[in-house]
Structure formats: structure tokens, C-alpha cells
ROMIMAR-692078 format. One record per residue (C-alpha): x, y, z; chain; residue in one letter; residue number from 1. Coordinates in nm, 4 decimals. Layout:
REM residues N
<node <X, Y, Z>, 'A', 'a', NUM> ...
***
This chain:
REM residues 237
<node <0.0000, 0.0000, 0.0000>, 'A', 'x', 1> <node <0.1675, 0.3518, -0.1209>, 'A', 'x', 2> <node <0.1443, 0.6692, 0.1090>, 'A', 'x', 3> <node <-0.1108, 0.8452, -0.1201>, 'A', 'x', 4> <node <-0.3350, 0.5463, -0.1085>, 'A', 'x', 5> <node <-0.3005, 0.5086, 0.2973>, 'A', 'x', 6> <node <-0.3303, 0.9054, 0.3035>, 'A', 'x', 7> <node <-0.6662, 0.8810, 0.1041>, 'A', 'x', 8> <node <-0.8181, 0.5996, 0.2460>, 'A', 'x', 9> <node <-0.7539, 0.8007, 0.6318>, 'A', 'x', 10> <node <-0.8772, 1.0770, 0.4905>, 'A', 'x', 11> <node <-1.2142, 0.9381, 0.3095>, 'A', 'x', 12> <node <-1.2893, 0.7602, 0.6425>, 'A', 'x', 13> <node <-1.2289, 1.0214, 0.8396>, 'A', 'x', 14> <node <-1.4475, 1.2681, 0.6551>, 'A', 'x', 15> <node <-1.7249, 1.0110, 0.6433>, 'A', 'x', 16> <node <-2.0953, 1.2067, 0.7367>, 'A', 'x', 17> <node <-2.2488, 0.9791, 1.0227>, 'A', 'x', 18> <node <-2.5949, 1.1453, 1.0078>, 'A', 'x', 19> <node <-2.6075, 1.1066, 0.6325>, 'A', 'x', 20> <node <-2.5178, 0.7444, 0.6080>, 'A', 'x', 21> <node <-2.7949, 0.7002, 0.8889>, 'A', 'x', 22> <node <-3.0495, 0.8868, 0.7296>, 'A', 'x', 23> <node <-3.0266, 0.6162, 0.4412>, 'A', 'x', 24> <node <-2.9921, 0.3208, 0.6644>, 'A', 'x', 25> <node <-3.3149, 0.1496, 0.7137>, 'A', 'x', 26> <node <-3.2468, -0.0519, 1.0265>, 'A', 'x', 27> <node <-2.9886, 0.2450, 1.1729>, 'A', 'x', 28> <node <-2.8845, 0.0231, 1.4826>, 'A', 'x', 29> <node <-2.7378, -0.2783, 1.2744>, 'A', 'x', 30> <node <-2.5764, -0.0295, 1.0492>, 'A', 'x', 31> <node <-2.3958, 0.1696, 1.3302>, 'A', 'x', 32> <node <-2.3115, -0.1763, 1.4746>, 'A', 'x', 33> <node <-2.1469, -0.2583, 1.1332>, 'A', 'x', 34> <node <-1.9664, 0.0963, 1.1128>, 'A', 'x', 35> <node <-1.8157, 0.0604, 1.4025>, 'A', 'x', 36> <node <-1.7005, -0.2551, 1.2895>, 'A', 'x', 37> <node <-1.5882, -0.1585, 0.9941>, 'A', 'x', 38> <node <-1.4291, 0.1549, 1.1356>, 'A', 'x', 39> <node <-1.2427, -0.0608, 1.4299>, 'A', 'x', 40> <node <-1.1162, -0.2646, 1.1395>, 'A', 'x', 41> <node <-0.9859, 0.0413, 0.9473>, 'A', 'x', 42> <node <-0.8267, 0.1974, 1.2222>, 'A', 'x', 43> <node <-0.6552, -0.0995, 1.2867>, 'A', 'x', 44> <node <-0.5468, -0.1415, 0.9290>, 'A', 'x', 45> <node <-0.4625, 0.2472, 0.8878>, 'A', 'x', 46> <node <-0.2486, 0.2201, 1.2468>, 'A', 'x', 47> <node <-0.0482, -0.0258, 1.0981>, 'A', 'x', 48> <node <0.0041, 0.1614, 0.7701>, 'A', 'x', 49> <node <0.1033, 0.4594, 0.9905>, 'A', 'x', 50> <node <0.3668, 0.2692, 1.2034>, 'A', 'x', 51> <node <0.5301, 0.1950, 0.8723>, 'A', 'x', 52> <node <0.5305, 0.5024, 0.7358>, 'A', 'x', 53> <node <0.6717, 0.6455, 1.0594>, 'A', 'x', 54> <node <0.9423, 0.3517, 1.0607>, 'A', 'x', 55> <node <1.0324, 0.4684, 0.7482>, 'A', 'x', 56> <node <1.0999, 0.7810, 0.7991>, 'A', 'x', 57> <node <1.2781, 0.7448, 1.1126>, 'A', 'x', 58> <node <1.5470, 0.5137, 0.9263>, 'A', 'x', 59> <node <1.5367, 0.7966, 0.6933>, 'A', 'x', 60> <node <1.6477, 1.0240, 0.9653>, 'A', 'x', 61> <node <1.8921, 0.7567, 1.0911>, 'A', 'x', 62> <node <2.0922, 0.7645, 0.7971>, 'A', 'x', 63> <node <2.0473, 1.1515, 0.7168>, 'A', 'x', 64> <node <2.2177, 1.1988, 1.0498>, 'A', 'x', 65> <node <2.5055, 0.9312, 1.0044>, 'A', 'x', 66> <node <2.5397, 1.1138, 0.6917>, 'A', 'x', 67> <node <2.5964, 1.4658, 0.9094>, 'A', 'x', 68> <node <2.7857, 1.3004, 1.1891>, 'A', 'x', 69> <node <2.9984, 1.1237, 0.8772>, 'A', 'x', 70> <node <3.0795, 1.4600, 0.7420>, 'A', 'x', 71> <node <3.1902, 1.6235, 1.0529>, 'A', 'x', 72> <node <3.3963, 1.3191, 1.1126>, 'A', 'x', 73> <node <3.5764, 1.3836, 0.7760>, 'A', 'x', 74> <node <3.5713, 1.7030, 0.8448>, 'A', 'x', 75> <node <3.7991, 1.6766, 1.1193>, 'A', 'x', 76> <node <4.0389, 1.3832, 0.9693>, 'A', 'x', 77> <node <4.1158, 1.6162, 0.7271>, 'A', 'x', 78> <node <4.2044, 1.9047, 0.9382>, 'A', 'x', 79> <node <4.3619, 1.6551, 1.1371>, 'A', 'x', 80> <node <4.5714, 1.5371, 0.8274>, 'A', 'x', 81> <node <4.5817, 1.9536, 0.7009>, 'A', 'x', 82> <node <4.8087, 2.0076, 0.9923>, 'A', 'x', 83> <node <5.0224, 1.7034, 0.9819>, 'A', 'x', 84> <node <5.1293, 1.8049, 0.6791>, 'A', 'x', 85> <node <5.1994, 2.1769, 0.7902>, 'A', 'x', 86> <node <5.3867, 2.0410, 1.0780>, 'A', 'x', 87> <node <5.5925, 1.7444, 0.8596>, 'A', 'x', 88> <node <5.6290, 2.0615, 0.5605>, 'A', 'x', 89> <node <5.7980, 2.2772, 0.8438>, 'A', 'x', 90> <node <6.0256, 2.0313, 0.9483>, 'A', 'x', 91> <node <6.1272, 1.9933, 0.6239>, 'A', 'x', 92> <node <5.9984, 1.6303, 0.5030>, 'A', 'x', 93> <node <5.8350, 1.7306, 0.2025>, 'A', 'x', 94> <node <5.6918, 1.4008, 0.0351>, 'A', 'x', 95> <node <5.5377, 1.2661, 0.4229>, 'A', 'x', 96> <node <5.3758, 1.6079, 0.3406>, 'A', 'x', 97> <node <5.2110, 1.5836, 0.0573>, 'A', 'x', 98> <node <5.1064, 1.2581, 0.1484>, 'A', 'x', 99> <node <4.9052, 1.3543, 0.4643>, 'A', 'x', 100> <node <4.7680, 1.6667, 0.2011>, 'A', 'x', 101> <node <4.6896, 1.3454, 0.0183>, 'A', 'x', 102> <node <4.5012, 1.1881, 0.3283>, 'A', 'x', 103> <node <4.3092, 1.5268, 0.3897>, 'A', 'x', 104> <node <4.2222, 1.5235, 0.0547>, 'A', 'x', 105> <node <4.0607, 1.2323, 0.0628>, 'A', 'x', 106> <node <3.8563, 1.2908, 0.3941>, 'A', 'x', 107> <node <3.7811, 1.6201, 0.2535>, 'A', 'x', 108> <node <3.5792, 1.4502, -0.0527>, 'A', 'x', 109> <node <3.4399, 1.1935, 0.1944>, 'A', 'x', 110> <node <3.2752, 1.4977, 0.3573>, 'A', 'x', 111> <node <3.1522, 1.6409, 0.0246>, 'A', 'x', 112> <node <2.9973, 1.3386, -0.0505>, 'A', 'x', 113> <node <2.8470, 1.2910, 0.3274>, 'A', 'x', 114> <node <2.7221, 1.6786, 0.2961>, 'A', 'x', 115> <node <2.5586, 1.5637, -0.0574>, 'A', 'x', 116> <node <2.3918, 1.2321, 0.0430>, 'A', 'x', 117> <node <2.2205, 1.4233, 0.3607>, 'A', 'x', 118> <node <2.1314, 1.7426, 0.1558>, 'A', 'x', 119> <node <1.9749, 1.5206, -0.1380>, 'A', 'x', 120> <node <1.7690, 1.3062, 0.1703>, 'A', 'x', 121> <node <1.6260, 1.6544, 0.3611>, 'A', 'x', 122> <node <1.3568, 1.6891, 0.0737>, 'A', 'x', 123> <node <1.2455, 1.3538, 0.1278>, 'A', 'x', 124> <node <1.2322, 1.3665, 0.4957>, 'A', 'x', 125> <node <1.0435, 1.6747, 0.5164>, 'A', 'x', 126> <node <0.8088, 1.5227, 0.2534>, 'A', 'x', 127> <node <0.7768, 1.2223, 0.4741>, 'A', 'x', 128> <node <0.7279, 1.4073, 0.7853>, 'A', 'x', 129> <node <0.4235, 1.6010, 0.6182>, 'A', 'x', 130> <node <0.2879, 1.3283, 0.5487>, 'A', 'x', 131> <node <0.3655, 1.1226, 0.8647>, 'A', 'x', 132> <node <0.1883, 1.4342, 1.0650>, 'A', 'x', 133> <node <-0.1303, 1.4115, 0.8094>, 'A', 'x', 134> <node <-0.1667, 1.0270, 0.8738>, 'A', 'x', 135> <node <-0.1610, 1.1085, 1.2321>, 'A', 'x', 136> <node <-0.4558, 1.3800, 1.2331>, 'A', 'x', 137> <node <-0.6332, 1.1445, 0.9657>, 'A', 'x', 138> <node <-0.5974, 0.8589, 1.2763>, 'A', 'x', 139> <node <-0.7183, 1.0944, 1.5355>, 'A', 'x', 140> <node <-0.9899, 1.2240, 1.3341>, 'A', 'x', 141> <node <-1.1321, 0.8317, 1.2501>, 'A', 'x', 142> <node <-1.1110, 0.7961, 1.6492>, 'A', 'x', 143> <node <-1.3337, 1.0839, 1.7224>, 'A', 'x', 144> <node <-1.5655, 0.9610, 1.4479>, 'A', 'x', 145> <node <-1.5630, 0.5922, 1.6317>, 'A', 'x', 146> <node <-1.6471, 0.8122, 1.9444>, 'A', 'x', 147> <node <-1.8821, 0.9650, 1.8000>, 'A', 'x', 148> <node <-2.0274, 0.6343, 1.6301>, 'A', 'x', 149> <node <-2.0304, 0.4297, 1.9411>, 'A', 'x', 150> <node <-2.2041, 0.7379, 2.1191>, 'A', 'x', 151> <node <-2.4575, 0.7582, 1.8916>, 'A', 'x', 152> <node <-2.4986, 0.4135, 1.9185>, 'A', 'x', 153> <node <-2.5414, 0.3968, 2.2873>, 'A', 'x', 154> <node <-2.8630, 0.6870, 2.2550>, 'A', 'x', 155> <node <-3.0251, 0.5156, 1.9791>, 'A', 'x', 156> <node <-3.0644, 0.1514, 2.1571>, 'A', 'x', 157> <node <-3.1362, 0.3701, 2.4599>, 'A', 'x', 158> <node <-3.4278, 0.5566, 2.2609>, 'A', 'x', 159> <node <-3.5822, 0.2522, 2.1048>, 'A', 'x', 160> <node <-3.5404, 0.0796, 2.4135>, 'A', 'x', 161> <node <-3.7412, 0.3376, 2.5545>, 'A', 'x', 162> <node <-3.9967, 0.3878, 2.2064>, 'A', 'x', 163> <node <-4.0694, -0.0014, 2.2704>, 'A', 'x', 164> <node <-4.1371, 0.0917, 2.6409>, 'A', 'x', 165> <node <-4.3471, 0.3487, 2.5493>, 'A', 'x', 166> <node <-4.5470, 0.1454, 2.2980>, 'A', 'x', 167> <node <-4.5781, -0.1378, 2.5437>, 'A', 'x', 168> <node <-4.7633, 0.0611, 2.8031>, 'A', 'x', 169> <node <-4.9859, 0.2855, 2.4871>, 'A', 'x', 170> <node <-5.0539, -0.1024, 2.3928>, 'A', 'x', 171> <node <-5.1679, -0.1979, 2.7719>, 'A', 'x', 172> <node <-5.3443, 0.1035, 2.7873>, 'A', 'x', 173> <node <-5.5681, 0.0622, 2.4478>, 'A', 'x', 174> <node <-5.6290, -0.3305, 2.5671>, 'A', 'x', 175> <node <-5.7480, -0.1665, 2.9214>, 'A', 'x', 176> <node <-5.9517, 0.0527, 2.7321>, 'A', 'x', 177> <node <-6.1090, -0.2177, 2.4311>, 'A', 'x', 178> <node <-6.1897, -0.4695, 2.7558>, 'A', 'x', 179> <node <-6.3367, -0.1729, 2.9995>, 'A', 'x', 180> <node <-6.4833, -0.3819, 3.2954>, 'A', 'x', 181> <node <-6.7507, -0.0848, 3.3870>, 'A', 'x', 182> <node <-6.9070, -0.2476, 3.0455>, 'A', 'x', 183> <node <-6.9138, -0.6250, 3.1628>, 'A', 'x', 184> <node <-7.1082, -0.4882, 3.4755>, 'A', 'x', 185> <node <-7.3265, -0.2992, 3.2539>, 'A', 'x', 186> <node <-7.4178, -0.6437, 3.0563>, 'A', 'x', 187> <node <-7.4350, -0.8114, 3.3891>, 'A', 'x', 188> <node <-7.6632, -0.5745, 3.5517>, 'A', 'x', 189> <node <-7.8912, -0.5715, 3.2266>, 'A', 'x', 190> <node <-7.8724, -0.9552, 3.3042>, 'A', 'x', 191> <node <-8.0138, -0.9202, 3.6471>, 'A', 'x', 192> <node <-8.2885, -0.6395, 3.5625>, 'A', 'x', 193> <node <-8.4242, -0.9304, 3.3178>, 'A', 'x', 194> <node <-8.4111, -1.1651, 3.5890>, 'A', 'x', 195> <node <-8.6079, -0.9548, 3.8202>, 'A', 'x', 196> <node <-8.8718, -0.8685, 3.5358>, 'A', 'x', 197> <node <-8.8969, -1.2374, 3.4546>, 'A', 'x', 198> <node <-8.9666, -1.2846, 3.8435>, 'A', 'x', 199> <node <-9.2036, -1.0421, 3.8503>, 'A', 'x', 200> <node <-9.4079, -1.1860, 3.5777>, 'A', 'x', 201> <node <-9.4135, -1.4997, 3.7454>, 'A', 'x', 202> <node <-9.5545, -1.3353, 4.0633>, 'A', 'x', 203> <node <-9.8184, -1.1244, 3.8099>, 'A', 'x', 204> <node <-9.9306, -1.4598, 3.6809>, 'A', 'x', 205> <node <-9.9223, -1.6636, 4.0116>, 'A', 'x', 206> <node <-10.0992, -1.3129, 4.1316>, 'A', 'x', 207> <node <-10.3965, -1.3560, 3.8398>, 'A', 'x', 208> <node <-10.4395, -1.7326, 3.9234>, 'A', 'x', 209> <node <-10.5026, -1.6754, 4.2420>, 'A', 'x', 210> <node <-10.7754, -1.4263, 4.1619>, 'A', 'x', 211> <node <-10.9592, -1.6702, 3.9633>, 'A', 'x', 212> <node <-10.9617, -1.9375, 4.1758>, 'A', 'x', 213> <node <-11.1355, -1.7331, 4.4367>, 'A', 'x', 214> <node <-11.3794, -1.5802, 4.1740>, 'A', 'x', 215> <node <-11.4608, -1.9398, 4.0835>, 'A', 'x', 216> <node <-11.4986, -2.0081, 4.4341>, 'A', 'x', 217> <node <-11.7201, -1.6791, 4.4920>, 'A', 'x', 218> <node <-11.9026, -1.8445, 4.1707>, 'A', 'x', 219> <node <-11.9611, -2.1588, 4.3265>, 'A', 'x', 220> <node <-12.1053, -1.9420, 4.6743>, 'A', 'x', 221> <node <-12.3822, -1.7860, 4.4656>, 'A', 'x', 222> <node <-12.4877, -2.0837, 4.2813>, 'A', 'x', 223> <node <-12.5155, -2.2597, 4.6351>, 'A', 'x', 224> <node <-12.7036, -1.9703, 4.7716>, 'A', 'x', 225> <node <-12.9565, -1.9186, 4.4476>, 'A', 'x', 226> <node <-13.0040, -2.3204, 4.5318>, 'A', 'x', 227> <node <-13.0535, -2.3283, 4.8868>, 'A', 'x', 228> <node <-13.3392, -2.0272, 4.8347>, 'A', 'x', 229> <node <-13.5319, -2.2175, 4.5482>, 'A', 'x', 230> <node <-13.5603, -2.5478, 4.7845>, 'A', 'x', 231> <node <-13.6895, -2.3375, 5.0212>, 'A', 'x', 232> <node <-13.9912, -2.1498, 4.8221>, 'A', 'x', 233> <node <-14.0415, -2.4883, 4.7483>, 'A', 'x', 234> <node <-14.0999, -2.6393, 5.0606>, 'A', 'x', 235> <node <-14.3207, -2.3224, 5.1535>, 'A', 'x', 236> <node <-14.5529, -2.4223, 4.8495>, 'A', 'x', 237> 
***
């Protein structure tokens, strides 16, 4: 994976719009779930990219400043050698001199070539280092947004836990209300006012056949009084 690709990829997830991708989601819950899932994932992945990048640059460094310390160090062998030959020169030994102007000579262009090899690496470095310090606010950045996932998370189980609680109770309520008891006494009192009618029509007609039973009897009286006065008008005769 290449530096621009990690770079993007940090950068895409990073900017990602939470709200947006749950205002498509139809079951928002199991798609946060999966975000953060898939976020963890990247993180991980991107971390990992990151290290390398970083370990990259800091062998980068390593040799830019072996490269300095080398051309010091050459730096001074050839003084070092400069001055032997001054010294030999004075005493008069000519050819040990020139070959110690050799020797600085030679340390002098192992410096040049030190002092090239670290100026040609700075570019790179600082190039690296930009883009070291982007990959690190890219990493940061996809951590808030997990914070921000998993807190979003948290209130929307908490709000359907408490929507579900909510329609439990509207559901008790509307069940409470469809089986209202003050109606089943209603049907059971109409059920007693038609037992206490039908009672009272028995009593009516126990009432009436009473009555003519002692009209018939009243009948019977008469007939035995109309009876007893004919036998007597007869016997008078």
C-alpha cells in the first residue's frame, strides 16, 4: 500500500458524514453496529500503515544523520591530516607532506559526498514528515468519528429501548380501554334487571291465578245460595 493510497483511504474515512449514512440506513442500529465494525477494522489497518510510514521515515532520519555526523567526522580527519602536513612541511619532510595533504584530501571529498547524500535526503524527509503528521490527524480524526459512532450508538438503543417501552404501556393502555370492565357490569346488571322482570311476571301470573280461583270459588257461593233459596220457596208451596 503507497502513502497516497493510505493518506486517502484516512482521509475518506475520516471525513465520512455519520448522520447522512444514517439517514439512508433502514435498520440504523445494525448499520452503526457494522460501522463501528468496519471503522475498528480500518483503524486498525490504517495504524499499521502509519507505524510503517513512521518507521520509514525514522530510518530515513537515521541515515540523514550518520550522513551529518559522517561529514563532521571527515571534516575533522582532514584538518587533522591539514596540519600534519603543515607540521611534517615545516620540518622539512616534504613528500610525508604531501602525502598527509593526500590523506586530507581524501577525507575532505568523503565529507563532500556525506554533505551531498544528507542534503539530497532533507527533501524527502520533510516530505515524509508532512505526510507522517497528516496520517496522524487522519488517525485521530477516525477515532473521534468511532467516538462519536459508538455514542450515537449507545442513545439510539437507549431511545428505542425506551420507544418499545413506550409502545408497550400505549398497547396496555388501548387493551385496558377495548376490555373496559364498567361495560361487563353494565351487561351483567342488564342480566339481572331481566331476571327480576322475569320474576315479577311470574308473581303477576301466580298473582292472576289466584284471583280466579277465588272468583270461581265466589261463583260456586252464589250458585249454592240461588239453590238453597229455590228449595226453600219450594218447601213453603
Amino acid at each position: 500500500m503507497t502513502k497516497q493510497t493510505i493518506l486517502g483511504r484516512v482521509a475518506q474515512l475520516a471525513k465520512a458524514n455519520v448522520n447522512a449514512l444514517l439517514d439512508q440506513a433502514e435498520d440504523p442500529q445494525l448499520m452503526l453496529d457494522q460501522l463501528i465494525r468496519d471503522y475498528s477494522a480500518n483503524i486498525s489497518e490504517a495504524e499499521q500503515a502509519v507505524a510503517s510510514t513512521i518507521g520509514n521515515l525514522r530510518l530515513l532520519e537515521q541515515d540523514h544523520q550518520e550522513d551529518v555526523d559522517a561529514a563532521r567526522e571527515w571534516g575533522e580527519k582532514a584538518r587533522a591530516a591539514s596540519a600534519k602536513a603543515d607540521e611534517l612541511r615545516a620540518s622539512d619532510r616534504p613528500a610525508l607532506a604531501d602525502k598527509f595533504d593526500n590523506l586530507a584530501k581524501v577525507a575532505l571529498g568523503r565529507q563532500l559526498q556525506s554533505e551531498q547524500e544528507a542534503r539530497t535526503a532533507e527533501p524527502t524527509i520533510a516530505s515524509q514528515r508532512e505526510v507522517v503528521d497528516k496520517l496522524k490527524s487522519g488517525l485521530e480524526e477516525m477515532k473521534a468519528k468511532l467516538g462519536q459512532l459508538r455514542a450515537k450508538r449507545d442513545e439510539l438503543v437507549a431511545r428505542a429501548t425506551s420507544a418499545r417501552a413506550q409502545n408497550r404501556m400505549m398497547d396496555a393502555v388501548r387493551s385496558i380501554d377495548l376490555m373496559d370492565p364498567t361495560s361487563e357490569l353494565s351487561r351483567f346488571e342488564d342480566k339481572v334487571r331481566r331476571e327480576e322482570a322475569k320474576a315479577l311476571g311470574k308473581q303477576e301470573l301466580a298473582a292472576s291465578s289466584l284471583d280466579a280461583q277465588f272468583e270461581q270459588l265466589e261463583g260456586l257461593g252464589d250458585r249454592a245460595e240461588i239453590e238453597a233459596r229455590l228449595a226453600a220457596l219450594k218447601a213453603a208451596a
